[in-house]
C-alpha positions in Angstrom: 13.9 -6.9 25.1 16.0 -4.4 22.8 15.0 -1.0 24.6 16.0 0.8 27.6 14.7 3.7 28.9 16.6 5.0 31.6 16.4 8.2 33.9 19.1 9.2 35.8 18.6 10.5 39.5 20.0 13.6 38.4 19.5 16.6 40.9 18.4 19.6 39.6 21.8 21.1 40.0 23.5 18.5 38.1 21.4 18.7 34.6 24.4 19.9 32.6 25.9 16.5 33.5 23.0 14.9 31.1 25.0 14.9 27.9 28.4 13.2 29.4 26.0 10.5 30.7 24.4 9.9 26.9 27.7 9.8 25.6 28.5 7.1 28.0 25.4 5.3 27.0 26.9 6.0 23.3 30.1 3.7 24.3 27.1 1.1 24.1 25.0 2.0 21.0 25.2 5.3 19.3 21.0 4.7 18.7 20.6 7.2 21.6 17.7 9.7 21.8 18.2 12.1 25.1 14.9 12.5 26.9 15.8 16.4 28.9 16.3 16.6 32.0 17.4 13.7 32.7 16.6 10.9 30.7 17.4 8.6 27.8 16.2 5.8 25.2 18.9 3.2 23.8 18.5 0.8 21.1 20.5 -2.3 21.7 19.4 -4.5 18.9 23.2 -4.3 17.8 24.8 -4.2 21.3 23.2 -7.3 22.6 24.9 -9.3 19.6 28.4 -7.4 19.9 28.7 -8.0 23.3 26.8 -11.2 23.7 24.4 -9.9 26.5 20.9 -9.6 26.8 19.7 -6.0 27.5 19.5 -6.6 31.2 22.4 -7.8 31.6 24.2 -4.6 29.5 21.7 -2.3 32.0 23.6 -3.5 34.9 26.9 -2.7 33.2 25.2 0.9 32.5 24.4 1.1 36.1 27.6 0.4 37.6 29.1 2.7 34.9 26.8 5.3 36.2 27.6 5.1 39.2 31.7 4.3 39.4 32.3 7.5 36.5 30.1 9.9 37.8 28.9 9.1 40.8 25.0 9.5 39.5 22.4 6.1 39.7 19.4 5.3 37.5 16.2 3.6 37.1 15.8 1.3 34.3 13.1 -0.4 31.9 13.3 -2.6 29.2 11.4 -3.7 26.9 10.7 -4.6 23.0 9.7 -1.1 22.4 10.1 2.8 23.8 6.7 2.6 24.8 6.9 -0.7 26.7 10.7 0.3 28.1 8.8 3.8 29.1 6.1 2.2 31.4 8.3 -0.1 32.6 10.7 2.5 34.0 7.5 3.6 36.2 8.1 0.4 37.8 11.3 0.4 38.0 13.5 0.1 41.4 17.2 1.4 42.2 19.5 -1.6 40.9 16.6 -4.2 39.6 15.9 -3.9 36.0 12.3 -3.6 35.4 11.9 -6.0 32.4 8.4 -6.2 29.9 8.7 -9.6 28.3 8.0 -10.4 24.4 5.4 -12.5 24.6 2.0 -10.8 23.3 0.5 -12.2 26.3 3.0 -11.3 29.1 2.5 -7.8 27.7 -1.3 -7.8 27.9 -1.1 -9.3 31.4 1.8 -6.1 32.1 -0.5 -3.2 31.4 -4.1 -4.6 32.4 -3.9 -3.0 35.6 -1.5 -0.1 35.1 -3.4 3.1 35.0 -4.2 4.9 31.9 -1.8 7.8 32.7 1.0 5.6 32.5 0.7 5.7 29.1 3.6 8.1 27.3 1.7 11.1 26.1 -1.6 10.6 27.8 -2.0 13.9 29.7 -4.2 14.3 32.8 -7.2 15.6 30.6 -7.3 12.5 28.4 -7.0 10.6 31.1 -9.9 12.3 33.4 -12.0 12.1 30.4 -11.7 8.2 30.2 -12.1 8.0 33.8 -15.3 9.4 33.7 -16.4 6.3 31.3 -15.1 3.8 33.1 -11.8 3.5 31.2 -9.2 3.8 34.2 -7.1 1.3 33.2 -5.0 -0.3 30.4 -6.9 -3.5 30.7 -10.2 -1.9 29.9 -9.3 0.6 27.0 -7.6 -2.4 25.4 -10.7 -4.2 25.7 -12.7 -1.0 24.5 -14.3 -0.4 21.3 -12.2 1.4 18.9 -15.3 3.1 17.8 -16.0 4.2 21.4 -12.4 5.5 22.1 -12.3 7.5 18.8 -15.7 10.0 19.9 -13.9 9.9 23.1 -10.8 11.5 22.4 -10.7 11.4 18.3 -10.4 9.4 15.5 -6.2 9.7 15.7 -5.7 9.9 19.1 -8.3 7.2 19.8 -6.3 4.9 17.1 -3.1 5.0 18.7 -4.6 4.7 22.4 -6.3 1.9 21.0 -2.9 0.3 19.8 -0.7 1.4 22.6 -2.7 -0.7 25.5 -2.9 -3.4 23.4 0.7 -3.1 23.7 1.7 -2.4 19.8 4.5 -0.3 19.9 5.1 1.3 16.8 7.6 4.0 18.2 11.6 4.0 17.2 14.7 5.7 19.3 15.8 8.4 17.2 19.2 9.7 17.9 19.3 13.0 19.0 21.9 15.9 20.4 21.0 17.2 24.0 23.2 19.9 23.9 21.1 21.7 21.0 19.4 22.8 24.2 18.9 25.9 26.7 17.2 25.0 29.6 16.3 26.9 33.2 15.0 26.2 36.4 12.5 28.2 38.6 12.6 26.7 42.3 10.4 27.8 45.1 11.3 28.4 48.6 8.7 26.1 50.0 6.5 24.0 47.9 3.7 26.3 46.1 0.2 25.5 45.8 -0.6 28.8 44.1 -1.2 28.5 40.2 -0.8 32.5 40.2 2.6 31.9 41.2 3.2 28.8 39.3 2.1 31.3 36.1 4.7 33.8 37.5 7.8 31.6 37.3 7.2 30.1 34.0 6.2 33.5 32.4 9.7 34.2 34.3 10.8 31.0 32.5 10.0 31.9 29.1 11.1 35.1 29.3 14.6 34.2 29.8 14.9 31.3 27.2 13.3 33.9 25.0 16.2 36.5 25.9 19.2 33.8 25.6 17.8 32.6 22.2 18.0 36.2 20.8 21.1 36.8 22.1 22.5 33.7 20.3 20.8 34.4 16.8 19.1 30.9 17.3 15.6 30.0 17.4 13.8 26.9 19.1 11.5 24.5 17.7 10.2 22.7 20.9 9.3 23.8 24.3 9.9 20.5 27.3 8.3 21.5 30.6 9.6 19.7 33.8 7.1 19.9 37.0 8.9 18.6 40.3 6.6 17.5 42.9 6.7 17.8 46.7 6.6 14.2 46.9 9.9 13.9 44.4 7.6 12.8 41.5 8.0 14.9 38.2 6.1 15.3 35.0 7.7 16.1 32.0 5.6 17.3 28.5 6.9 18.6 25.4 5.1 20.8 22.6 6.7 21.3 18.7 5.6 24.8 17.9 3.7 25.6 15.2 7.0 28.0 13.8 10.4 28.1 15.4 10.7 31.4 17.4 12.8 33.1 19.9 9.7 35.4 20.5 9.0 36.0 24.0 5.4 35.8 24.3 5.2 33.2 21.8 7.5 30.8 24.2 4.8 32.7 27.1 2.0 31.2 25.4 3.3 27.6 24.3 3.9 27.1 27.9 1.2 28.1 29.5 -0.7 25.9 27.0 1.3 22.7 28.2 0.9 24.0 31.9 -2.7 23.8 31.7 -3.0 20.6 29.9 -2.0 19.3 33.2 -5.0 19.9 35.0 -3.0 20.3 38.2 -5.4 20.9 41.3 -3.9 22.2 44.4 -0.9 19.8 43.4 2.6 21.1 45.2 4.6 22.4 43.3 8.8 22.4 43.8 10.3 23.4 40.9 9.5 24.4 37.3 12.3 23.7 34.6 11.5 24.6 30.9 14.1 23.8 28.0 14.4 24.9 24.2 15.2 22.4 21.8 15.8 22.2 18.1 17.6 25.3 18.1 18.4 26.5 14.6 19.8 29.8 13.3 17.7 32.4 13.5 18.2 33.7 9.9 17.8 30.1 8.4 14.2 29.8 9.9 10.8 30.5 7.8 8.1 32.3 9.3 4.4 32.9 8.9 4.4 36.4 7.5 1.5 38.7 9.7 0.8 42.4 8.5 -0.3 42.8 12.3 0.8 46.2 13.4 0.4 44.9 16.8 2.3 42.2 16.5 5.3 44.0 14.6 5.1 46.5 17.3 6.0 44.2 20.2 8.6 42.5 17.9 10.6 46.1 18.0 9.9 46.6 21.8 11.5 43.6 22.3 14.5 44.3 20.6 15.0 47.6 22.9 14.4 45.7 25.5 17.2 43.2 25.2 19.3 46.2 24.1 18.3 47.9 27.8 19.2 44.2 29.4 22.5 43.9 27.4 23.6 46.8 28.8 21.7 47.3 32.3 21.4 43.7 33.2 18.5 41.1 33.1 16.2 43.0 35.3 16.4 46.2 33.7 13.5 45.4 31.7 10.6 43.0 32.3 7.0 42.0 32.0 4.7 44.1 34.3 3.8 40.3 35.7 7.0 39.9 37.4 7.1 42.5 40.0 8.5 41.2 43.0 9.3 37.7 41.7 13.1 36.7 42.3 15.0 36.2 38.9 
């Protein structure tokens, strides 16, 4: 076990505290990839030798760091890949270490039952559509056809299902920097079942990422949508868009794309949070040139709209879609 994946009981609040926390985890290993809002991957390959400690054992250190420096707790999994270490986390427990062994079998015998969801980067709709084969858990895609995964879901997609509950982990923690990040929160005042609404506050979302990105010169190359549950629970997807933009309704539409991947029915809904990452200067970024009028067209309202805002304040100008929804 070389890989942790940890998530740190961060409140909402308390997100800006997520890159003093991977720097601790940097004190460790500097092989660090930040997993926004509130999580991380470590590589330990070379800690467990400098230190003499098996992962574990350096995840209870991590803990007790955690917790003396900053007062914040985690969940933990281990395991010999990201993938592995991810699921694990799922069943991981305040102060126990949830632990995937090496052994090809102990692996197999660790995802038979776990449902397919589990998997990192299986969404609900890949998921419902296995479901209604049959395929429901780990245990039974791994034991499925390759051939019969691939006109499921695709030749690529069905590959690396294929691969991933069979437990080969072919992913890698790259390091990463958080803080190349603008995130925001929208938070209801009692959990919302609407989707109307739920379309409200990340339009609301997008709009103001959109705004500060301008206003920075920067641009972003992925969107990471954070869903809060009533129950606590959270899911988190992330989308690399096709060109970096600051363009509003170009965020508008990435995210509404990732919302409805989901497939959320009637779920209640606390808080959305949505953060820009990969930002890069806005004049060092290529773009696809259009000779849409339209298009153009918006591109200059938008600029005297952040001119009117600059000067009047964020709600002096906004889309017709958020009347009467609290900034």
């Amino acid at each position: 076990m070389t890989i942790l994946c940890v998530r740190f009981q961060l409140p909402p609040a308390r997100e800006a505290d997520l890159p003093r926390l991977l720097e601790m985890l940097e004190e460790f290993t500097p092989v660090v990839q930040a997993l926004p809002p509130d999580g991380a991957l470590a590589d330990l390959r070379g800690a467990e030798r400098y230190f003499g400690r098996d992962a574990v054992e350096l995840a209870s250190v991590i803990r007790v760091r955690s917790l003396a420096l900053y007062g914040v707790d985690c969940l933990i999994g281990a395991g010999p890949g990201p993938m592995l270490a991810r699921v694990a986390l799922c069943d991981a427990v305040p102060g126990v270490t949830r632990a995937v062994p090496e052994e090809p079998d102990a692996i197999a015998e660790f995802l038979a039952d776990k449902p397919v969801a589990a998997l990192p980067g299986v969404g609900a709709a890949t998921a419902r559509t296995l479901g209604e084969y049959g395929l429901d858990t780990l245990g039974l895609v791994a034991a499925a056809p390759l051939s019969t995964l691939q006109r499921l879901v695709g030749a690529k997609a069905g590959r690396e299902l294929h691969e991933k509950a069979n437990g080969v982990d072919r992913g890698r923690v790259v390091p990463n920097a958080v803080s190349r990040s603008l995130a925001t929160e929208r938070a209801f005042e009692r959990d919302e079942l609407d989707p109307d609404r739920h379309r409200r506050a990340l339009l609301s979302a997008a709009e103001e990422i959109g705004a500060r990105l301008r206003a920075l010169d920067k641009v972003c190359r992925t969107l990471t949508l954070t869903v809060r549950y009533a129950d606590r629970s959270a899911t988190t997807r992330s989308r690399t868009l096709t060109e970096p933009t600051a363009h509003s309704p170009a965020l508008t539409r990435a995210v509404y794309g990732m919302y409805e991947a989901l497939g959320l029915q009637r779920a209640r809904v606390r808080a959305i949070a949505l953060r820009a990452e990969g930002l890069d200067p806005a004049d060092q970024a290529s773009y696809q040139l259009t000779f849409d009028p339209v298009d153009e067209k918006v591109r200059r309202i938008e600029e005297v709209a952040d001119r009117a805002r600059a000067k009047f304040g964020p709600r002096a100008v906004m889309p017709g879609g958020l009347g009467g929804l609290a900034a």
